[in-house]
N, C-alpha and C positions, 0 to 999 in steps of 0.2 A: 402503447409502446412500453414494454416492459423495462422496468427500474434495475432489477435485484435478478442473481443469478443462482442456479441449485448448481453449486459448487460437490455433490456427488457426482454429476456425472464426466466432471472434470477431472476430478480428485487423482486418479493413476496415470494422467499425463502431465500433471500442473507441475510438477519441478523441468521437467525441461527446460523452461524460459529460466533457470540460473545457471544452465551448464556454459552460456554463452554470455551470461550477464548476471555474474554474483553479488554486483554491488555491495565490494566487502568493507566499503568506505562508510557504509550504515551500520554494518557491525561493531567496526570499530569505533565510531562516536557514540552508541550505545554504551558499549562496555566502558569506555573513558567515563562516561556519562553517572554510570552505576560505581564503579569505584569511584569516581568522587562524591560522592551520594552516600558511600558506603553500606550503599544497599543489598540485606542479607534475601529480602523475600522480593522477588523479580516475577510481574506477571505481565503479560505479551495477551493485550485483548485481537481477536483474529488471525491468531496464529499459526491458521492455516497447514501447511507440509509438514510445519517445524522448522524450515529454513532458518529463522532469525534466533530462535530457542538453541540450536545447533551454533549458532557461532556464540552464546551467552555460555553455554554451559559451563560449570564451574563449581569443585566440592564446595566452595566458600558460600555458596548462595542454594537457596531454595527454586527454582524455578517453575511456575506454573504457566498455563498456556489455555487458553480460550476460546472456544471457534463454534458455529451452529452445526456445522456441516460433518455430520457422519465421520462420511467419506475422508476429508482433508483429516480429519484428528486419527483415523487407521493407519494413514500416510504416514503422520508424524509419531506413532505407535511404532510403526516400523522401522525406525531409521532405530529406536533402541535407546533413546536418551535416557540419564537421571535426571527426566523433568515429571513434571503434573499435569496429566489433563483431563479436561472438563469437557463438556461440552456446555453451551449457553449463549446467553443472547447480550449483548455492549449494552443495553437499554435498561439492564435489572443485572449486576452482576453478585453470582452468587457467592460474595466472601463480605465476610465480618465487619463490621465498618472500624476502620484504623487498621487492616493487618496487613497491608503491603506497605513496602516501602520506596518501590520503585516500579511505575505499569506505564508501558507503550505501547503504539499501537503503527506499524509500518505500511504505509501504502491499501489501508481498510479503511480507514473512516467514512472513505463514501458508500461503504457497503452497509453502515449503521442505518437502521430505521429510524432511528430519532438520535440525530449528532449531539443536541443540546443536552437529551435525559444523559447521554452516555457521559457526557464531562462531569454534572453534580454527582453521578455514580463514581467518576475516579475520584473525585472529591472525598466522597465517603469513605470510600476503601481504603484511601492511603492516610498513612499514618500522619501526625505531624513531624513534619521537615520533611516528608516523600514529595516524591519528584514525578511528573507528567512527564511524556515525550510524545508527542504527533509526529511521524517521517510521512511525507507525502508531497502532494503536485498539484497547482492550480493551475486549470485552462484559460481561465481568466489573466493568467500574467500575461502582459501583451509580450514578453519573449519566448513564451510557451510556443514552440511549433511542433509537429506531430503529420509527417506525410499520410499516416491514413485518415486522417479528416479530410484529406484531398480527397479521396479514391473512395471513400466509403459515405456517405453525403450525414447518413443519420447518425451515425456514430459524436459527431461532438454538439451537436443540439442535446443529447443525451446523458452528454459528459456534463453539460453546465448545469442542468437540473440534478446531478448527483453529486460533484465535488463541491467541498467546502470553499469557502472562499474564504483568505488567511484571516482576514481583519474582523472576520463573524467571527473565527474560530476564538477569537484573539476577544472578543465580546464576551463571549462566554464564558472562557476560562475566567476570566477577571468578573465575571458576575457571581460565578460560584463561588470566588474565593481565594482564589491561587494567587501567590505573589512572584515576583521575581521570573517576568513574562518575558523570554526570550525566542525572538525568531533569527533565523539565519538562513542562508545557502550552502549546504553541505558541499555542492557539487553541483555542475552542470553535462547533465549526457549530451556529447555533439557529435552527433553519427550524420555521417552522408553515404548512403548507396548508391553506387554507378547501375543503370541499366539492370541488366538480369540480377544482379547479386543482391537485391535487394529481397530475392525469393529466399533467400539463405538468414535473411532475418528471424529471428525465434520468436520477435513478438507481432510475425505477422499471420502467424500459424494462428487458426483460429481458435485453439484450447485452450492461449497462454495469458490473454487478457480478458476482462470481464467486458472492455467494449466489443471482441469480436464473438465472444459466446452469444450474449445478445442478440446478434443480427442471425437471422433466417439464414438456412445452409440455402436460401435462393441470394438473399443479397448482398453473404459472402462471396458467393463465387461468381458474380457481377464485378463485383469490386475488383478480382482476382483478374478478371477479364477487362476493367478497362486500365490496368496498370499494364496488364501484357499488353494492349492494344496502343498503349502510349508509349512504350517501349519499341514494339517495331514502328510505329509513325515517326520514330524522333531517329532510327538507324536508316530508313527512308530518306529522309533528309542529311543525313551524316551528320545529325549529333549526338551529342549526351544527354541521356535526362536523369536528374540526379532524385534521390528522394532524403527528405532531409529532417531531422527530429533535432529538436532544439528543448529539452526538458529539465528546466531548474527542480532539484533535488532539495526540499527545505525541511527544517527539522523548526517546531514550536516546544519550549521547554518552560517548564514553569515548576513551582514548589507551593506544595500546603505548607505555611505558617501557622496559619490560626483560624476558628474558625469565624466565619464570618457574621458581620450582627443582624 
């Protein structure tokens, strides 16, 4: 069962899922985040379209941006930013050790091939008093709910072997060194779809998340089929059937003080 996804063959559809859900409530805790930091050099590991680079952008700062994938860094070429990109890998990052002073990383870390190398690397990289930020989602939180683990069966067996689970993350950083170890909930997405309109979701499209790239265009469109199929069973009987996502948004922030003995 495949882990990781080649995000080239995504790449010239993957900003869709923001035109219906910009979660611009991660931006702005970033930016808050970075002025008070007063962070001049801003690097964004996985950064994908540029979506997050795009609400940062700012003369006052440096900004750089980091992704393996071709494709997604063309993307983020394209949009025309006064940013920097690289391409490279979360696991060996290629800058100076001490020259940022502010790197986060939104809704990727489970895309890392080794989560742990990549925290002693932010480690490295950031200066002293630079500041960590992890934005992302544990399936593990028992108020995590998500209607396509209903309808698609492999998808969240899938998700537990890839997403972080906070209180490792939370190991880590404080192994490498970081102090001043904050977690929170930025925000909780609570969507409920009625019956057919649930087809009008963005991230049920299969380009727009990594859990539905993954699955065979055979046991996407199974999946597709027994939601329609629960849809007319449920108007058969004259009722509703709802589909429902319940997704705490948390952000883990911490700071290099010193290094460690």
């Amino acid at each position: 069962m495949p882990l990781s996804v080649d995000y080239d063959q995504v790449s010239n559809t993957y900003n869709s899922r923001y035109q219906k859900s910009p979660m611009d409530k991660v931006g702005k805790e970033l930016n808050g985040l970075i002025v008070d930091a007063k962070a001049r050099i801003v690097l964004e590991v996985g950064c994908g379209t540029g979506h997050w680079l795009a609400s940062l952008e700012s003369p006052e700062r440096r900004i750089l941006g980091l992704d393996p994938s071709r494709g997604m860094l063309q993307e983020a070429k394209n949009r025309n930013l006064m940013v920097y990109l690289q391409r490279g890998a979360a696991r060996i990052l290629p800058y100076r050790s001490g020259s940022i002073d502010f790197l986060y990383v939104v809704n990727a870390i489970h895309h890392f091939l080794d989560q742990e190398a990549f925290i002693r690397e932010a480690w490295r990289v950031l200066a002293p008093g630079g500041r960590l930020a992890v934005v992302g989602n544990d399936p593990n939180n028992p108020v995590y709910k998500w209607y396509i683990y209903d309808w698609f069966p492999s998808v969240r067996a899938r998700d537990l072997k890839r997403f972080h689970i906070w209180n490792m993350l939370e190991e880590w950083i404080s192994e490498a060194g970081f102090s001043n170890v904050n977690r929170q909930t930025l925000f909780v997405i609570d969507e409920k779809k009625t019956g057919w309109k649930v087809f009008d979701d963005p991230f049920l499209a299969k380009s727009s998340t990594s859990q539905l790239i993954l699955l065979t265009d055979n046991e996407y469109q199974k999946g597709l089929e027994r939601i329609g199929q629960a849809i007319r069973d449920s108007e058969q009987r004259g009722e509703k059937i709802y589909f429902r996502t319940v997704l705490p948004v948390e952000l883990c922030s911490c700071t290099k003080l010193a290094t460690p003995d």
